[in-house]
N, C-alpha and C positions, 0 to 999 in steps of 0.2 A: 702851789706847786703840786702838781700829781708823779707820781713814781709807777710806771708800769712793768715789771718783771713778765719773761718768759724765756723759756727754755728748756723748764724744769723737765722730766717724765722719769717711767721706771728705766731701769740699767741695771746690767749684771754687773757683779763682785770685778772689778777691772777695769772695769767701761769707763767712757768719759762725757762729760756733757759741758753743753755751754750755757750757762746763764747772761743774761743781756736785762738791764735796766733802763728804759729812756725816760728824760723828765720832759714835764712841758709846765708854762707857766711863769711864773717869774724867777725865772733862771738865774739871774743875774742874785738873789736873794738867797742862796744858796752855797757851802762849800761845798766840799771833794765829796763825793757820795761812797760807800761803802757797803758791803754785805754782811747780814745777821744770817743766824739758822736758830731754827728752834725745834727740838724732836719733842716729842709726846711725852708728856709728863717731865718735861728737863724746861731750865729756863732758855730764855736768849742770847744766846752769844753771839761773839764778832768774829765773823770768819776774817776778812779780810778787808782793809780802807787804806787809805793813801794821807799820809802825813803831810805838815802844813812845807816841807821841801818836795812835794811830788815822789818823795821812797815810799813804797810799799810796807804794808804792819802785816803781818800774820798771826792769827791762831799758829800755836805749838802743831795742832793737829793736820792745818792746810801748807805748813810749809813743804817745800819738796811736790807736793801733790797738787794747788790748787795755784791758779795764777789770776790776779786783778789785773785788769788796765780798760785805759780810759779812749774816749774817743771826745775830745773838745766841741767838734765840728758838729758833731749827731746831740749833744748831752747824753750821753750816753757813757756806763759803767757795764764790764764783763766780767765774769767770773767762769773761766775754763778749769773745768775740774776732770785729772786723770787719774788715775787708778783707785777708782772711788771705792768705797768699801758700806758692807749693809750699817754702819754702825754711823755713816754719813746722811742717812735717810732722814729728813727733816724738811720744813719747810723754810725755802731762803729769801730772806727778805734784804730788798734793796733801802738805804737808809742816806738821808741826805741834812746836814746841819743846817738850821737858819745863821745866816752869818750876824754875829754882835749878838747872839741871844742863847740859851740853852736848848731852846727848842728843836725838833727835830722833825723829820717826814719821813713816813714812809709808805712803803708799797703796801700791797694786799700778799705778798708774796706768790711762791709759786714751788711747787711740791718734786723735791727729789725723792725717788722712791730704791735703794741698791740693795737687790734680793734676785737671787736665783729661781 
């Protein structure tokens, strides 16, 4: 399974961006994919991933601001994020479970940058 992220770039303190994940591969090996970030010297966290009923999980930090959802048809995972803030700036990584196993996948990620 590959995971390809894009969307990422810089933005000012307000701005909003889209992140987009598509998988290819053996798809069908896979659950519900979701979003990491990790800033500079902080570990990885979960921004956002979709529960085993199709509801939405959020970070404390991306609720209210950041919105997941899915596209079946594409394999495809989104992350629309508004009123972003400098303290958001990390790079976001798309994340996909092997199903029946702990194992995981991810992207290469792809870099938000929010600074004036």
């Amino acid at each position: 399974v590959q995971l390809v992220e894009s969307g990422g770039g810089l933005v000012q303190p307000g701005g909003s961006l889209r992140l987009s994940c598509t998988a290819s591969g053996s798809i069908h090996s896979i659950g519900a994919m979701g979003w990491y970030r990790q800033a500079p010297g902080k570990q990885r966290e979960l921004v956002a991933s979709f529960n085993s009923d199709d509801s939405a999980n959020y970070a404390d930090f991306a609720k209210g601001r950041f919105t997941i959802s899915e596209d079946n048809a594409k394999n495809a995972v989104y992350l629309q994020m508004n009123s972003l803030k400098p303290e958001d700036t990390a790079v976001y990584y798309c994340n996909a479970p092997l199903r029946g196993t702990n194992a995981e996948f991810w992207g290469r990620g792809t870099q938000v940058t929010v600074s004036s």
